[in-house]
Backbone as JSON Lines, residues from 0, in Angstrom:
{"i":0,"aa":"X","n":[176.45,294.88,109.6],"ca":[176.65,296.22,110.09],"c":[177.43,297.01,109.05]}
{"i":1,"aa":"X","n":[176.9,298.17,109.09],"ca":[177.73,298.84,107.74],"c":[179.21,299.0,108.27]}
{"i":2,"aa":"X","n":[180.07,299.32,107.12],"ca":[181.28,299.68,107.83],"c":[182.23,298.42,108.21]}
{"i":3,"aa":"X","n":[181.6,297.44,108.63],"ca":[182.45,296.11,109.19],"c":[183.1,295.22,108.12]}
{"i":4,"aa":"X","n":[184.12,295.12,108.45],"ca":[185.2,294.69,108.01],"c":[184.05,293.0,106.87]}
{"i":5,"aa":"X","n":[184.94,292.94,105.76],"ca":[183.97,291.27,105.43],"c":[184.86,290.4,106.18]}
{"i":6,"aa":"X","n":[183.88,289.79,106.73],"ca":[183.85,287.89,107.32],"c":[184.54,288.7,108.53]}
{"i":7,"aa":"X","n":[184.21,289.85,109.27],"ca":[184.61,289.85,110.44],"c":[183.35,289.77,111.32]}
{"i":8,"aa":"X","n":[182.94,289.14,112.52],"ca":[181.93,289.21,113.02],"c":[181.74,290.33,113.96]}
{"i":9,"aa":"X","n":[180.6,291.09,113.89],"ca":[180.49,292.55,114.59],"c":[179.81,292.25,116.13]}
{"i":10,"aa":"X","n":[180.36,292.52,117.2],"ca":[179.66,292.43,118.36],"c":[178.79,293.71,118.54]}
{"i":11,"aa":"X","n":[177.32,293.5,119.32],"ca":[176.84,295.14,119.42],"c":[177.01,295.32,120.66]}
{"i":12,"aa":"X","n":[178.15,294.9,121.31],"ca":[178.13,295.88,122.52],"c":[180.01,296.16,122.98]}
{"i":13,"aa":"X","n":[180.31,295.9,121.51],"ca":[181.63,296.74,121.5],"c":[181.37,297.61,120.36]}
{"i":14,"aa":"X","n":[181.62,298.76,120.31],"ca":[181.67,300.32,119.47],"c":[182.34,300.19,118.67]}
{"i":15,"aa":"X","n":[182.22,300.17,117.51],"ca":[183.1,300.23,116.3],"c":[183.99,301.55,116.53]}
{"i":16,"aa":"X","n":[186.03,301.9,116.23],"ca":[186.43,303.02,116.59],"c":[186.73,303.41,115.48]}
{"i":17,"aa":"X","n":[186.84,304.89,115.28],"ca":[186.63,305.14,113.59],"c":[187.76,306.44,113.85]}
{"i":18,"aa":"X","n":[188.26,307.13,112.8],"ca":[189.23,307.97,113.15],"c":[188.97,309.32,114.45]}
{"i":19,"aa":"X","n":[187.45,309.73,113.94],"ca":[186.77,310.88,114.51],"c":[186.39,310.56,115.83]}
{"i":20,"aa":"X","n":[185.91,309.08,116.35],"ca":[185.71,308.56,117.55],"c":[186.79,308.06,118.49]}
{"i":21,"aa":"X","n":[187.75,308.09,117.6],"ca":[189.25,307.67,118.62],"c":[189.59,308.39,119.65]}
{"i":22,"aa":"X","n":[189.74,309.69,119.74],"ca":[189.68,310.58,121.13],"c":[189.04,310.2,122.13]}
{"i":23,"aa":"X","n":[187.67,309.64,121.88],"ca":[186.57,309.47,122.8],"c":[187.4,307.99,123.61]}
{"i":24,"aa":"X","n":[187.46,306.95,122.27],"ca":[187.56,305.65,122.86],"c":[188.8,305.57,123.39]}
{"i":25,"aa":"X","n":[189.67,306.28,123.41],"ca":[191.43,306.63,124.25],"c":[191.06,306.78,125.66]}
{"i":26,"aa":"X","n":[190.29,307.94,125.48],"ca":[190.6,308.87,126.94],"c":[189.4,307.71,128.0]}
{"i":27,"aa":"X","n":[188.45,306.86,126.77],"ca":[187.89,306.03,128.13],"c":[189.04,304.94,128.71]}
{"i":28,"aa":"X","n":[189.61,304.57,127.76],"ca":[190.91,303.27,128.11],"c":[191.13,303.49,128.81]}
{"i":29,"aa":"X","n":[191.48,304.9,129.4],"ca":[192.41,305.85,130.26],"c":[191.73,306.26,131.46]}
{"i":30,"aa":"X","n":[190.12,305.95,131.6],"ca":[188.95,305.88,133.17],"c":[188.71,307.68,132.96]}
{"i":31,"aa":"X","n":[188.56,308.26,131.82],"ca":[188.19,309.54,131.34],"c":[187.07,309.39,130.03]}
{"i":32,"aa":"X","n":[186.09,310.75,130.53],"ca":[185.03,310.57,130.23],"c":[184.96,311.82,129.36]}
{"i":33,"aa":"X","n":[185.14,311.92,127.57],"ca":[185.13,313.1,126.75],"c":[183.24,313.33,126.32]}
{"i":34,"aa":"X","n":[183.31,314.82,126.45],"ca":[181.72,314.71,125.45],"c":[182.34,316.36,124.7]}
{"i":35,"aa":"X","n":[181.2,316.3,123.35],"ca":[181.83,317.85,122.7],"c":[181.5,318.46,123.13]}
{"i":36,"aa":"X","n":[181.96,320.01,123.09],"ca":[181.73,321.56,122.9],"c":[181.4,322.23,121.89]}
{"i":37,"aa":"X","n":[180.33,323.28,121.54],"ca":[180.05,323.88,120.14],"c":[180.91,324.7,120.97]}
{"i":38,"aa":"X","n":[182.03,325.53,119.93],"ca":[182.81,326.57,120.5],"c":[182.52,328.06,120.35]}
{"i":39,"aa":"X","n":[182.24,328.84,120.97],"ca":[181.38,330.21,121.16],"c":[182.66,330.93,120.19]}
{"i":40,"aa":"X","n":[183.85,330.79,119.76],"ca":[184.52,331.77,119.62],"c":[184.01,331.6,118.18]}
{"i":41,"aa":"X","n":[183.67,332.56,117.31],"ca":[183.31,332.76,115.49],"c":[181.62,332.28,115.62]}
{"i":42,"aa":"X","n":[180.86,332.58,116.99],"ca":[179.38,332.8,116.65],"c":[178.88,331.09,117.25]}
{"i":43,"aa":"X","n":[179.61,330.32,117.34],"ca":[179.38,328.97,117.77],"c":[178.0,329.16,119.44]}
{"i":44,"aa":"X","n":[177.42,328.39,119.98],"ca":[176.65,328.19,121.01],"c":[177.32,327.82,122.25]}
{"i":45,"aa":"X","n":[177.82,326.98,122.27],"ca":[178.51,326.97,123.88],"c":[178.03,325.56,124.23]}
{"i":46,"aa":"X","n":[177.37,324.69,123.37],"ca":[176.63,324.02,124.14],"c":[176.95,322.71,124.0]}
{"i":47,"aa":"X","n":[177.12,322.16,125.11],"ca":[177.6,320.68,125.69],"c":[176.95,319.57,124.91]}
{"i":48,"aa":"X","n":[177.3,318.69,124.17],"ca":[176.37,317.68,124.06],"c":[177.24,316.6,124.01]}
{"i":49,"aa":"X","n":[176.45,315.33,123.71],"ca":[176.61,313.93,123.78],"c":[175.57,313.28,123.27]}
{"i":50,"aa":"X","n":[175.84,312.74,122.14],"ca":[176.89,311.27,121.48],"c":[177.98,312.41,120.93]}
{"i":51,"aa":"X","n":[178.7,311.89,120.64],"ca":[180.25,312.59,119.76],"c":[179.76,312.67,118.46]}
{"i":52,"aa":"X","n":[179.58,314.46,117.72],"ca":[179.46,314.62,116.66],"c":[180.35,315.44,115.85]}
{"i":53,"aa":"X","n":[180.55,315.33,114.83],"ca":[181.41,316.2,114.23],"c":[181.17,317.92,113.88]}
{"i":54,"aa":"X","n":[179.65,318.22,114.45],"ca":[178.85,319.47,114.12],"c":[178.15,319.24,115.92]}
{"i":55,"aa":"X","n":[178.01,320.86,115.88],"ca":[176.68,320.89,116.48],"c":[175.37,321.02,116.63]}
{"i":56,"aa":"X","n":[174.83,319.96,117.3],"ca":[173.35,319.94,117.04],"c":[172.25,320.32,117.37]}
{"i":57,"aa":"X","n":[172.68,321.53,118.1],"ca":[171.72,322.8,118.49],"c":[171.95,323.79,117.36]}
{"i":58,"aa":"X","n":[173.12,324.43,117.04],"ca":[173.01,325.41,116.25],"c":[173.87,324.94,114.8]}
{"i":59,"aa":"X","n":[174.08,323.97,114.34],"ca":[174.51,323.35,113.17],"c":[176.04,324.01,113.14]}
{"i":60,"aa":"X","n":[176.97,324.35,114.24],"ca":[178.49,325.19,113.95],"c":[179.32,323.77,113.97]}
{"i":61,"aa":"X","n":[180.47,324.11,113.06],"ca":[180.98,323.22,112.96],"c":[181.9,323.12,113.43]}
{"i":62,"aa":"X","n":[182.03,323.85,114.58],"ca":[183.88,324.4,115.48],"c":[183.59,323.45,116.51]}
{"i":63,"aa":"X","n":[183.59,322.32,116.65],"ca":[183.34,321.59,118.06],"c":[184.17,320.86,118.6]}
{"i":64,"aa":"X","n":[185.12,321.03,119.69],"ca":[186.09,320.58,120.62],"c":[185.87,319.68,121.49]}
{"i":65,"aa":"X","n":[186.91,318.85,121.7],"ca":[186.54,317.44,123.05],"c":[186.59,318.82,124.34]}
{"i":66,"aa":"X","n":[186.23,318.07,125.19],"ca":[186.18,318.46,126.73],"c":[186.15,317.79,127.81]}
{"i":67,"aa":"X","n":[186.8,317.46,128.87],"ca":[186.97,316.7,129.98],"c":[185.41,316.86,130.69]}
{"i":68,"aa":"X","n":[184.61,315.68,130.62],"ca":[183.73,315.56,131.71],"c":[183.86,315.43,133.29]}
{"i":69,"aa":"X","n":[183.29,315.56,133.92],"ca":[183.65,315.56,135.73],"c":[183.2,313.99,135.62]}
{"i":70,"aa":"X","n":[182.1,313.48,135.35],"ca":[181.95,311.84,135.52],"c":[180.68,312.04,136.19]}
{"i":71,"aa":"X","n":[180.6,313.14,136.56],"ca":[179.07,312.89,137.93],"c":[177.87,313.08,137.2]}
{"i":72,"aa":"X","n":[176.97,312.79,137.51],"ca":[175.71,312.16,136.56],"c":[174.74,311.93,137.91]}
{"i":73,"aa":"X","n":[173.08,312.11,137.47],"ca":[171.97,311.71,138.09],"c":[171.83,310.64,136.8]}
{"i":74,"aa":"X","n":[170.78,310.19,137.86],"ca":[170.31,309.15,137.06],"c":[168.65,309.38,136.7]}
{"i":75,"aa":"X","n":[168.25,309.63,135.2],"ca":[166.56,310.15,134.82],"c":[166.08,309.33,134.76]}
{"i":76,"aa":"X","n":[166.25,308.33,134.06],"ca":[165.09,306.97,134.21],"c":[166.13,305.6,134.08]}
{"i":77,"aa":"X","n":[165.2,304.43,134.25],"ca":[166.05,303.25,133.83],"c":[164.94,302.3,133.89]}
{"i":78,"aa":"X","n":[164.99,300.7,133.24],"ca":[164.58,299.77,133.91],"c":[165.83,298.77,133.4]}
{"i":79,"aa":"X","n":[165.39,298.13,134.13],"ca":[165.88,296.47,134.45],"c":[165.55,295.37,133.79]}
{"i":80,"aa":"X","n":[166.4,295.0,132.84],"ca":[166.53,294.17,131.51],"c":[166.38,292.88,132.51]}
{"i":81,"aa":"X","n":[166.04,291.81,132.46],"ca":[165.6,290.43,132.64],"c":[165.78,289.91,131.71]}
{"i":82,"aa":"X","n":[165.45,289.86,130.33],"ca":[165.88,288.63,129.45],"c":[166.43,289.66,127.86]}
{"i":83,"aa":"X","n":[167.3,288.7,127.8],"ca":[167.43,289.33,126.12],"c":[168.38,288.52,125.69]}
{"i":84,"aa":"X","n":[168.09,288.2,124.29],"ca":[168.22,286.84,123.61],"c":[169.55,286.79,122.77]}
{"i":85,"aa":"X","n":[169.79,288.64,122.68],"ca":[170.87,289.04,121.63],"c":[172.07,288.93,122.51]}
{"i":86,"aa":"X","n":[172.94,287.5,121.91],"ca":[174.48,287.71,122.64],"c":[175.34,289.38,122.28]}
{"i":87,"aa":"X","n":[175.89,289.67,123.16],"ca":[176.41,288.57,124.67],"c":[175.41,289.11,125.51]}
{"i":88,"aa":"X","n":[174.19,289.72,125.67],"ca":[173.53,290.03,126.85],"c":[173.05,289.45,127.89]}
{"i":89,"aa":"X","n":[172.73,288.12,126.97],"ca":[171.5,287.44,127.34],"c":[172.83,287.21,129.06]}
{"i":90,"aa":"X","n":[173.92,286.82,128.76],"ca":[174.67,286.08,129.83],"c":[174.59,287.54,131.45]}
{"i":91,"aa":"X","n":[173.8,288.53,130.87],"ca":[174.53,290.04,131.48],"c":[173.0,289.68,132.54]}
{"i":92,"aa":"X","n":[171.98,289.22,132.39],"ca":[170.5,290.15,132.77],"c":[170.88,289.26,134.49]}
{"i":93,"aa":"X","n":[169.99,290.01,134.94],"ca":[169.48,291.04,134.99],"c":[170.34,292.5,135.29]}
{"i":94,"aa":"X","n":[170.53,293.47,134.22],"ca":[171.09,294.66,134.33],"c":[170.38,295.97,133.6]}
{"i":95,"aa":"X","n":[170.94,296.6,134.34],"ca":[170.15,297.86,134.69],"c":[170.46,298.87,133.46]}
{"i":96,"aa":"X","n":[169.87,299.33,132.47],"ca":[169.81,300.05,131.36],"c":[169.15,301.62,131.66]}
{"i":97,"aa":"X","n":[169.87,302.71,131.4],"ca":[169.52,303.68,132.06],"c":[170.03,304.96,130.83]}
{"i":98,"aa":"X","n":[169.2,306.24,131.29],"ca":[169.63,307.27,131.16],"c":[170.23,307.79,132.31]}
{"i":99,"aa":"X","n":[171.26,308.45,131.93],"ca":[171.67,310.17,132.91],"c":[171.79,310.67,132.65]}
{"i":100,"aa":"X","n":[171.44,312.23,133.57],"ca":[172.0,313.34,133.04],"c":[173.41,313.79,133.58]}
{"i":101,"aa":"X","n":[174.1,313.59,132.8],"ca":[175.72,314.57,132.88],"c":[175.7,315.63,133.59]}
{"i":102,"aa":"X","n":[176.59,316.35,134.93],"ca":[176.75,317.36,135.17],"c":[176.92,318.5,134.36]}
{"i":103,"aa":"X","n":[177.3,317.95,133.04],"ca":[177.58,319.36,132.24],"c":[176.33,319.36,131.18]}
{"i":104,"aa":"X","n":[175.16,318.52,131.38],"ca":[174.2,319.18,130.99],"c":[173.39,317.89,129.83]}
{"i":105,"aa":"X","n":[173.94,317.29,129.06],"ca":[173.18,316.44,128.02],"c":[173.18,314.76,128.75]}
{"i":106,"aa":"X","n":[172.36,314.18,128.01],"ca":[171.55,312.82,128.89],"c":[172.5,311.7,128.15]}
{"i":107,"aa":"X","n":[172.84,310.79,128.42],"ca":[173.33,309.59,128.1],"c":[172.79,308.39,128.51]}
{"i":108,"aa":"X","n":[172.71,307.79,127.37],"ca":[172.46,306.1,127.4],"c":[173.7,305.52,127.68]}
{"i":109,"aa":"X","n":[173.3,304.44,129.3],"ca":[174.19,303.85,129.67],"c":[173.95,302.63,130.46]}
{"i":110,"aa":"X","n":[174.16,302.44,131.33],"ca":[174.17,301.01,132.21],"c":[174.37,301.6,133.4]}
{"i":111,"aa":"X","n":[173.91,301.11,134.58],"ca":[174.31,301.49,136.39],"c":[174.67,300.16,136.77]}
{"i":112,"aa":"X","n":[175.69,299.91,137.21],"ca":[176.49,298.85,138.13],"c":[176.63,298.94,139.44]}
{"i":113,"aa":"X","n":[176.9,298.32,139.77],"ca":[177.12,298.14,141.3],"c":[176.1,298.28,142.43]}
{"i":114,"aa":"X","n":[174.79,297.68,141.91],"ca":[173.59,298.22,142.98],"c":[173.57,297.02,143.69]}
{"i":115,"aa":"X","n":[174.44,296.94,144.26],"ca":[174.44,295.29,145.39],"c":[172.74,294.85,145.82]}
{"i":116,"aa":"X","n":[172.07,296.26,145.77],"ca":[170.94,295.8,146.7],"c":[169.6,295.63,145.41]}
{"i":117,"aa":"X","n":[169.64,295.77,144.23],"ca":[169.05,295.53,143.34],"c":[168.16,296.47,143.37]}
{"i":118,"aa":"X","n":[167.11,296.56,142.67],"ca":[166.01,297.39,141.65],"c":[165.67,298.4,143.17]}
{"i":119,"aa":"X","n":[165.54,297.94,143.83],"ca":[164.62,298.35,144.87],"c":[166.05,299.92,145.45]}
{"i":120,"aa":"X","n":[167.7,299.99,145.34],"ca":[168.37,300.86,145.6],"c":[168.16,302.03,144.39]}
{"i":121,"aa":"X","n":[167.63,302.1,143.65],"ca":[167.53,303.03,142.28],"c":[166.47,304.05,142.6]}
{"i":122,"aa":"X","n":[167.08,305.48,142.19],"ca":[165.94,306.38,142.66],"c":[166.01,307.25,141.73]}
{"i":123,"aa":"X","n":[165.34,307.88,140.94],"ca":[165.32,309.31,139.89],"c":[165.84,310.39,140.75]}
{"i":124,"aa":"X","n":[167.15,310.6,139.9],"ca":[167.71,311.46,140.47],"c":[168.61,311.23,141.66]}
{"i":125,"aa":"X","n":[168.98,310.35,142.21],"ca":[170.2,309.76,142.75],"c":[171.37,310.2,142.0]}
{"i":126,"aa":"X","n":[172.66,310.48,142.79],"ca":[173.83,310.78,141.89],"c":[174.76,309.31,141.76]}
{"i":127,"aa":"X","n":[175.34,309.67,140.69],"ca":[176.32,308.16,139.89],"c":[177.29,309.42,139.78]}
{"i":128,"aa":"X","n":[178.58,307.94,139.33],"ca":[179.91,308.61,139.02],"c":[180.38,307.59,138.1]}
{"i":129,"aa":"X","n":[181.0,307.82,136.83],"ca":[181.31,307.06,135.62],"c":[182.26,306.06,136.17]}
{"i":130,"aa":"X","n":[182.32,305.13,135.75],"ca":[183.12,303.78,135.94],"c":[183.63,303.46,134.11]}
{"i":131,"aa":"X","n":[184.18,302.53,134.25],"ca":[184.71,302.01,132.48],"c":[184.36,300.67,132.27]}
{"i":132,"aa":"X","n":[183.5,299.81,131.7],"ca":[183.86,298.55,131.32],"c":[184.84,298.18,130.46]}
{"i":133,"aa":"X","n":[185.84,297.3,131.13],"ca":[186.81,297.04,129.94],"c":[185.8,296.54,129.11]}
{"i":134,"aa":"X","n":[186.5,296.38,127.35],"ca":[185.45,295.22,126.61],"c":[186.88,294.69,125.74]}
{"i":135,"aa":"X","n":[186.39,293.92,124.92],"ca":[187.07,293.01,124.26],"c":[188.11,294.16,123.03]}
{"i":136,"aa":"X","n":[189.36,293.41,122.37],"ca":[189.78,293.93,121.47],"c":[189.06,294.49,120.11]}
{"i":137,"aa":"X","n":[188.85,295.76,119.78],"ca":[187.96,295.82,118.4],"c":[188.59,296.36,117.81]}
{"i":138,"aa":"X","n":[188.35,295.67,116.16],"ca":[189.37,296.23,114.75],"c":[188.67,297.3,114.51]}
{"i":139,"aa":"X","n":[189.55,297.97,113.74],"ca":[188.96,299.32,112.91],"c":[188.75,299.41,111.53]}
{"i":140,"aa":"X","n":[189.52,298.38,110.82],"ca":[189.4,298.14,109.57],"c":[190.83,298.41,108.89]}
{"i":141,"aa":"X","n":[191.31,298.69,109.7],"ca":[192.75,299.67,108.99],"c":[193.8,299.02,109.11]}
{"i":142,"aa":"X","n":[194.0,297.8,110.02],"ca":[194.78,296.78,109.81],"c":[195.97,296.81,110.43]}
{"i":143,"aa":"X","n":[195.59,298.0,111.71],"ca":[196.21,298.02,112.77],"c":[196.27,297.32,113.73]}
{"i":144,"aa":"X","n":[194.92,296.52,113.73],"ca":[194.92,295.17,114.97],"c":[193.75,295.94,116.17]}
{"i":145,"aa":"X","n":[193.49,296.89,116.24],"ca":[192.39,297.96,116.38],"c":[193.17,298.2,118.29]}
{"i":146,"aa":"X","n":[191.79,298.26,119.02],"ca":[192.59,299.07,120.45],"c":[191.36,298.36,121.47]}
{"i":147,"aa":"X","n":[192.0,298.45,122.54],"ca":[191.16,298.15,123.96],"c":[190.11,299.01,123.78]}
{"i":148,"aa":"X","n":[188.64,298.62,124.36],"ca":[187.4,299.81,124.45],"c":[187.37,299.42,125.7]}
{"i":149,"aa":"X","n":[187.1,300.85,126.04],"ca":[186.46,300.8,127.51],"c":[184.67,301.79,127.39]}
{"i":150,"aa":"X","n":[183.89,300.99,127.9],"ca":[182.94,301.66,127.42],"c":[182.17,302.21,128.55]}
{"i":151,"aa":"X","n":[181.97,303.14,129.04],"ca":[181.57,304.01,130.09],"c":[180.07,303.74,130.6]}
{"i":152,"aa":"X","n":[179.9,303.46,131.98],"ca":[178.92,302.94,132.51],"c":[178.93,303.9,134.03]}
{"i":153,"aa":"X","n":[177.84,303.81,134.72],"ca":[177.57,303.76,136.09],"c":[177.59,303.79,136.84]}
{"i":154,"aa":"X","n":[177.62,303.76,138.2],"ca":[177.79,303.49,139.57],"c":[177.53,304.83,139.91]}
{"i":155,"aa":"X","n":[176.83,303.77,141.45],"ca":[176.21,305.13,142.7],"c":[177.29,305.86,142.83]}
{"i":156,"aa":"X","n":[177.15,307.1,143.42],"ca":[178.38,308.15,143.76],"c":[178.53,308.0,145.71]}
């Protein structure tokens, strides 16, 4: 993996945290859910998005601010992973791999938990509310000993 430390082994389902992504990976530690803002003030768009970029990627402005998400989310599509070979998953299946859409407007790749009743409780467009998976300790490279991730997932509302 680029970026990774030598002779450190990279997990892919803990997030590497990098200076610019640290806001994000804090405020999840914390059961808070950040996505950016292009900022309207000097001609910027206004417009919400998600993954965390340093620009925006509707109108290329480069004024873009964190913002408190509400957590509430539909859910647009998903299916249901059954096998996968790449640790640590394989130990996870069967789980539920999904898009949503965010109340404040852009779609995220994520996971839905807690469907006690399996495949058959999932509906397009059902509402969710963000939950946190703790995950394991991850370095940053900087030799700080790195920070808790909590990585934002799912659940019915």
């Amino acid at each position: 993996m680029a970026g990774a430390r030598a002779g450190a082994v990279s997990r892919g389902d803990v997030p590497e945290v990098d200076a610019f992504t640290r806001p994000y990976w804090d405020a999840a530690a914390e059961g808070r859910l950040l996505l950016r803002r292009c900022r309207t003030e000097g001609g910027g768009c206004g417009v919400v998005h998600h993954y965390p970029r340093q620009f925006c990627p509707y109108c290329w402005g480069e004024d873009v601010e964190w913002i408190p998400a509400s957590g509430r989310a539909t859910l647009y599509t998903w299916s249901v992973v059954h096998r996968n070979d790449l640790p640590p998953f394989g130990g996870r299946v069967p789980y539920v791999a999904a898009v949503v859409e965010l109340a404040e407007g852009p779609r995220m790749m994520t996971e839905v938990v807690g469907c006690g009743e399996g495949e058959d409780a999932l509906r397009i467009g059902m509402p969710l509310m963000v939950a946190f998976r703790q995950m394991a300790t991850q370095g940053n490279g900087t030799g700080d000993g790195g920070c808790a991730v909590a990585v934002p997932v799912f659940r019915p509302a």
